[in-house]
C-alpha positions in Angstrom: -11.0 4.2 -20.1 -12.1 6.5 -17.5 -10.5 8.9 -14.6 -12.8 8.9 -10.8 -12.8 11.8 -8.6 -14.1 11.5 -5.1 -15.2 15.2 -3.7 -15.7 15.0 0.4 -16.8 11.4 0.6 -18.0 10.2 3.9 -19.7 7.2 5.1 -21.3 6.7 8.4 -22.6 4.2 10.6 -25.4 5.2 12.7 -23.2 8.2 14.8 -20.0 6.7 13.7 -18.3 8.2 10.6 -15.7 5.8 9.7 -14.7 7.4 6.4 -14.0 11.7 7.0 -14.4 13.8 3.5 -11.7 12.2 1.2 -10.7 14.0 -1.7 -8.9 12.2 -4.8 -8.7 12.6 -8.5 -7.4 9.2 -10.2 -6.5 10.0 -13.2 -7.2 7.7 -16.8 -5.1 4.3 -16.7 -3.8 5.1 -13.6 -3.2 2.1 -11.0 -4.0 3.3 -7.2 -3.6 1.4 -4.5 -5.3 2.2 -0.9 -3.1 1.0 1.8 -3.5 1.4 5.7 -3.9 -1.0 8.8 -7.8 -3.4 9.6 -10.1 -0.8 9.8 -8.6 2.3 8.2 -11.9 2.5 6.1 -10.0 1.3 2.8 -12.3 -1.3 1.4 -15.4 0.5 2.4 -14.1 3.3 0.4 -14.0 0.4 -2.8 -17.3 -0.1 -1.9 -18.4 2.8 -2.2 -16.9 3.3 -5.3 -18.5 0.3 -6.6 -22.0 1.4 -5.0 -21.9 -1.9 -3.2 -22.1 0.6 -0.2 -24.1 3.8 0.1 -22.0 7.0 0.4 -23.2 9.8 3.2 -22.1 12.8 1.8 -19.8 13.9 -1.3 -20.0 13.1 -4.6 -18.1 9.8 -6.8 -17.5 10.7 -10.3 -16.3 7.8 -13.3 -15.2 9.7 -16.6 -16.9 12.9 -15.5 -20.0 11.8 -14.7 -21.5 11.7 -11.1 -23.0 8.0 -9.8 -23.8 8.5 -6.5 -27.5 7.0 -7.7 -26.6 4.7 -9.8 -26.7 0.5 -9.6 -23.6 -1.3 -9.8 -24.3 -2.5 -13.0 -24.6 0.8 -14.1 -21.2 2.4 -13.5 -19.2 -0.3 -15.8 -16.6 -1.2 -13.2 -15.4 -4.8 -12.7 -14.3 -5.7 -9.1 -11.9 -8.5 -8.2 -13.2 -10.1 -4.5 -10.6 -11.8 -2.2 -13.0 -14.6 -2.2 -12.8 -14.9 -6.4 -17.0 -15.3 -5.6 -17.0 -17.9 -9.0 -19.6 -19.3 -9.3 -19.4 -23.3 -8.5 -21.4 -25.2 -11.0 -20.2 -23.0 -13.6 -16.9 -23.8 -15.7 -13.9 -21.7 -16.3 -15.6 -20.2 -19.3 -19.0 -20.0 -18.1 -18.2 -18.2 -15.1 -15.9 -15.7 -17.3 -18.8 -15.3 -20.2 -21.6 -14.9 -17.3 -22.0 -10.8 -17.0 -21.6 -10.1 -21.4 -24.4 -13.3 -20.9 -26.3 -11.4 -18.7 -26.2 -8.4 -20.6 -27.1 -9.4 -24.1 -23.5 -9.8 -25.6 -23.1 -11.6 -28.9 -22.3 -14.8 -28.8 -19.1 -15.0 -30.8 -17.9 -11.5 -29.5 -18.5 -13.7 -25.9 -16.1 -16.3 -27.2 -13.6 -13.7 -28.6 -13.3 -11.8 -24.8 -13.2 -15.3 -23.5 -10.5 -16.5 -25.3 -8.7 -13.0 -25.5 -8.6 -12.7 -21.5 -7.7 -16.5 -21.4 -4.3 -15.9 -23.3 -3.9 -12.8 -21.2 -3.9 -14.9 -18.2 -2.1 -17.8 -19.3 -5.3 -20.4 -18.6 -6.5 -21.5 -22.1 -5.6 -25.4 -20.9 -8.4 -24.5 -18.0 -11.5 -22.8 -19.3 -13.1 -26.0 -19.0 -12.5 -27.3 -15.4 -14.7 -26.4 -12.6 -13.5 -24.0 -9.5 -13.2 -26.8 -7.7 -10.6 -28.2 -9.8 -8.7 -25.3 -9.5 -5.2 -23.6 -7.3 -5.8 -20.8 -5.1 -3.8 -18.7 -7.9 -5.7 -20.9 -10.9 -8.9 -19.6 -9.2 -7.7 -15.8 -9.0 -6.9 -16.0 -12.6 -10.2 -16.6 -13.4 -11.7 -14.0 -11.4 -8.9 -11.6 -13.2 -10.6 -12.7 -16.3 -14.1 -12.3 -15.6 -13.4 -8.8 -14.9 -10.9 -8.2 -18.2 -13.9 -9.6 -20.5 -15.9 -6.8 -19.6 -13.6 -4.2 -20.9 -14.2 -2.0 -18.0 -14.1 1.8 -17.4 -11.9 0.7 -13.7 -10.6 -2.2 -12.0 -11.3 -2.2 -8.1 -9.3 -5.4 -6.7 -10.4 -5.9 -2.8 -7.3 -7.6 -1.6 -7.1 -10.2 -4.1 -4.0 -11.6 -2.9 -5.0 -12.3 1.3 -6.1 -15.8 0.7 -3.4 -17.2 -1.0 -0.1 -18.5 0.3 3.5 -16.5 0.6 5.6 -18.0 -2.6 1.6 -18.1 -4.4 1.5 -14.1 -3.0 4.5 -13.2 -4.6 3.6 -15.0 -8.1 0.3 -13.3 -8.6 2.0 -9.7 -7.7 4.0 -10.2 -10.7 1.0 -11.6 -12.7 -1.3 -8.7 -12.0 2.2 -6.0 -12.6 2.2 -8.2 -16.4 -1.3 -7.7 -16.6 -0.9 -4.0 -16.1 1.1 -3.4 -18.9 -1.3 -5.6 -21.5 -4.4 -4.1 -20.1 -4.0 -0.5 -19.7 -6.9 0.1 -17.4 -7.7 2.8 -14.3 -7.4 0.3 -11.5 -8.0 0.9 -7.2 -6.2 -1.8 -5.5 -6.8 -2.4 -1.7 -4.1 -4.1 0.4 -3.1 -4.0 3.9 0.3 -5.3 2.7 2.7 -2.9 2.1 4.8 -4.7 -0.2 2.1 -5.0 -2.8 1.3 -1.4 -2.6 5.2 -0.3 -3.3 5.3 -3.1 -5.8 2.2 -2.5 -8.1 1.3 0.8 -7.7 2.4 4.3 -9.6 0.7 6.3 -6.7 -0.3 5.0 -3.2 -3.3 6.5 -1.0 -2.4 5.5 2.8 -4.9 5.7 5.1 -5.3 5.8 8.6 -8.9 6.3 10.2 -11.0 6.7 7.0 -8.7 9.7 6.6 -6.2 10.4 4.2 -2.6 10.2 5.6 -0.7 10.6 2.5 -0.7 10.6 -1.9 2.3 9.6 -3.7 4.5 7.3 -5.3 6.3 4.5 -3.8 9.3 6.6 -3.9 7.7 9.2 -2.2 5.9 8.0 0.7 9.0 6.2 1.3 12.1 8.7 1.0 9.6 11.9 2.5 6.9 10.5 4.9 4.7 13.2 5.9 4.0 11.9 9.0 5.2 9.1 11.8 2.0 7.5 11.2 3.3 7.1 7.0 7.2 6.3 8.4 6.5 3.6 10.8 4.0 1.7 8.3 5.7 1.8 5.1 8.9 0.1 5.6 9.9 -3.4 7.3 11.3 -2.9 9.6 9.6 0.5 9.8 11.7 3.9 10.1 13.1 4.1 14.0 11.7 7.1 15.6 13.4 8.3 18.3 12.6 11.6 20.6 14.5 14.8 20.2 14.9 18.4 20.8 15.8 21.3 19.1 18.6 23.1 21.6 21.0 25.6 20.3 20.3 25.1 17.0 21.0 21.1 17.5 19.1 18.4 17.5 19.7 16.4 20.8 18.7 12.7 21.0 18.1 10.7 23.9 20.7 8.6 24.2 22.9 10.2 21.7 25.6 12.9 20.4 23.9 16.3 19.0 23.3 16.6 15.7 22.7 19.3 12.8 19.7 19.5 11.3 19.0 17.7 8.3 18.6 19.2 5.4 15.1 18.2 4.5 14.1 20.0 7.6 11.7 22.5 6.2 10.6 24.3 9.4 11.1 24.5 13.0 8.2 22.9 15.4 5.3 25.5 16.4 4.2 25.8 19.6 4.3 22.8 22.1 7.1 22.2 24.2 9.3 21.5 21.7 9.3 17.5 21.3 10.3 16.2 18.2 11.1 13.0 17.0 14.4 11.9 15.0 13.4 9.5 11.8 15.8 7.1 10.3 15.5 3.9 8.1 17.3 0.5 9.3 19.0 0.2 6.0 20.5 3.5 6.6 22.0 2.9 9.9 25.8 1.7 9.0 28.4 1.1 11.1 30.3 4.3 11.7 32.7 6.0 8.6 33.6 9.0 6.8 30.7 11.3 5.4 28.2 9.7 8.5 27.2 11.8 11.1 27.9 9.8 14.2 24.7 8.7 15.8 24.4 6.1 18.0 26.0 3.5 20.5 24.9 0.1 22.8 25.1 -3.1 22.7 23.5 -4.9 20.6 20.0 -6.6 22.5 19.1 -8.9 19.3 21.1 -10.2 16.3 18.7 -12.1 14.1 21.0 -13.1 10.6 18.8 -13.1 7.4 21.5 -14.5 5.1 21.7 -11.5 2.6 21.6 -8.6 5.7 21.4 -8.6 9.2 19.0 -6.8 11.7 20.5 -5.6 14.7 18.4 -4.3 18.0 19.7 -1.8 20.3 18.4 -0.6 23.4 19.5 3.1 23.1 18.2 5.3 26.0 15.4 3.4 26.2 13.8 3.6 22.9 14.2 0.1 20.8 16.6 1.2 17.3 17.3 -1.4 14.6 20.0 -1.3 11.8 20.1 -3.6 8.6 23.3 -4.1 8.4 25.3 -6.2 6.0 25.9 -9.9 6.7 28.3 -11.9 9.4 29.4 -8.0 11.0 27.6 -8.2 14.1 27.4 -11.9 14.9 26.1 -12.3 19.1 24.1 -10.1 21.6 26.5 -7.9 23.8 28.6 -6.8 20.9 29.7 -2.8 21.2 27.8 -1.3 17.9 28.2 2.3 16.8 26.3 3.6 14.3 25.9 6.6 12.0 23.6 7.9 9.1 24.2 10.0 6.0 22.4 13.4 6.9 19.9 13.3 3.8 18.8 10.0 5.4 17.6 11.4 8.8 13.7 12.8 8.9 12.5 14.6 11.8 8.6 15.1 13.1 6.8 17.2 15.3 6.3 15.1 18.3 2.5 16.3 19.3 1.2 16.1 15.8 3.1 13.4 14.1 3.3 15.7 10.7 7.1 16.1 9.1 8.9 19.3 9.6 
């Protein structure tokens, strides 16, 4: 078991730095999961950790001790491809005995890691069909297992999950959260799909231009965004953000009644003209009551029933708003809809930088 630290790691491409100084201690047995949009600089950041990819500056450390030189043999991690990358002619066991093979491991202690990761995974019945044989999820299994038999210092999973189907998706979330708890292991998991991250992770590293937007847990990044970039990517639908400004002590929205403050407003904006933008989550959008601050009102543009809620769109002053509200309340476009929000559920952001105030 090991904790990684990355000091000012950058990677660039010819003139084009894609990944800017990221800084990160993981601690020992921690699961981390790297989360952002295509091309935020997530999985060459697992490469790089895996020296699959050469860093340009900084330094990677595993258990203390630096490996910016060394192979990827050498830094005894075992990565998880979105591919599985088995090898075709090999069985189920062969392709999960093929590294302690490779490095002189004793036959029986082979078989015994074999076997051990086998019951782990639920796939005894399988070790000796070929890939081909094989489900999508049968095949991830096995790639799971290749990486458990070499009793790693970290896991690094490279979106494991992308290839396989929704109901398959959901299956092998709640394998690898199992695995977790049987094999106790520091693990990076990259995803572009937020539901994973808030699922599996106990801290989540967002990124957004090979820059670090945010560190913490689920609960964090979702209850405290730091910034509109965090709010309107962890969610679904993602937190409405709609423009504001600070007069008389009130916050005035476009399209809206003047508000107080909320209370998790830390500071006022600096500088600028003032612009701010007002952050709440559909799910906390209700239908007016008592203890709400009233909020908003239209007509509703969109109704789209999902059995257990419904998602409402409004049009409100031009900026598109939508509330999950409970089933069968709001039924057809048109309807007159009036909403409020608890005032610990309202976020607001500095409009030029995006950051949380």
């Amino acid at each position: 078991m090991a904790g990684l630290q990355l000091r000012k790691v950058r990677k660039s491409f010819g003139d084009l730095e894609v990944v800017h100084g990221v800084d990160l201690d993981i601690a020992d047995r921690e699961f981390i999961v790297f989360v952002g949009p295509s091309g935020c600089g997530k999985s060459t950041l697992l490469r790089m950790i895996a020296g699959l990819e050469e860093i340009s500056a900084g330094e990677i450390a595993i258990d203390g001790r630096i490996v910016n030189e060394l192979d990827p043999r050498d830094r005894d991690i075992a990565m998880v491809f979105q591919d599985y990358a088995l090898y075709p002619h090999m069985t189920v066991h062969e392709n999960m005995a093929f590294s302690l093979r490779y490095r002189g491991v004793a036959r029986e202690e082979i078989r015994r890691r074999v076997a051990e990761a086998a019951r782990i995974l639920e796939i005894e019945a399988l070790t000796e069909r070929m890939p081909r044989q094989l489900s999508g999820g049968q095949r991830q299994r096995v790639a799971m297992g290749r990486a458990i038999v070499r009793d790693p210092k970290v896991f690094l999973f490279d979106e494991p999950l992308s290839n396989l189907d929704a109901k398959l998706r959901v299956q092998m979330r709640t394998e690898i959260k199992r695995l977790r708890e049987r094999v106790a292991t520091t693990t990076i998991y990259v995803t572009h799909d937020q539901v994973e991250a808030m699922t599996l992770a106990d801290r989540i590293v967002i990124l957004n231009l090979g820059r670090i937007e945010q560190i913490g847990t689920p609960e964090d990044v979702y209850d405290t965004p730091a910034s509109t970039f965090v709010a309107g990517f962890i969610g679904a639908p993602p937190m409405n953000l709609m423009p504001a400004r600070l007069v008389d002590g009130q916050l005035a929205v476009a399209g809206a009644a003047r508000i107080a403050p909320p209370p998790a407003m830390a500071r006022a904006p600096q500088g600028g003209d003032g612009a701010l933008l007002l952050g709440v989550r559909p799910e906390h959008l209700v239908l007016g009551g008592e203890g709400t601050v009233p909020l908003l009102s239209g007509k509703a543009v969109v109704v789209e029933p999902l059995g257990s809620d419904t998602l409402v769109s409004l049009d409100i002053a031009g900026t598109a708003v939508i509330a999950r509200l409970p089933p069968r309340l709001i039924r057809h476009a048109g309807e007159a809809v009036s909403l409020a929000a608890a005032p610990g559920n309202l976020h607001v952001f500095d409009a030029a930088s995006g950051r949380r105030l």
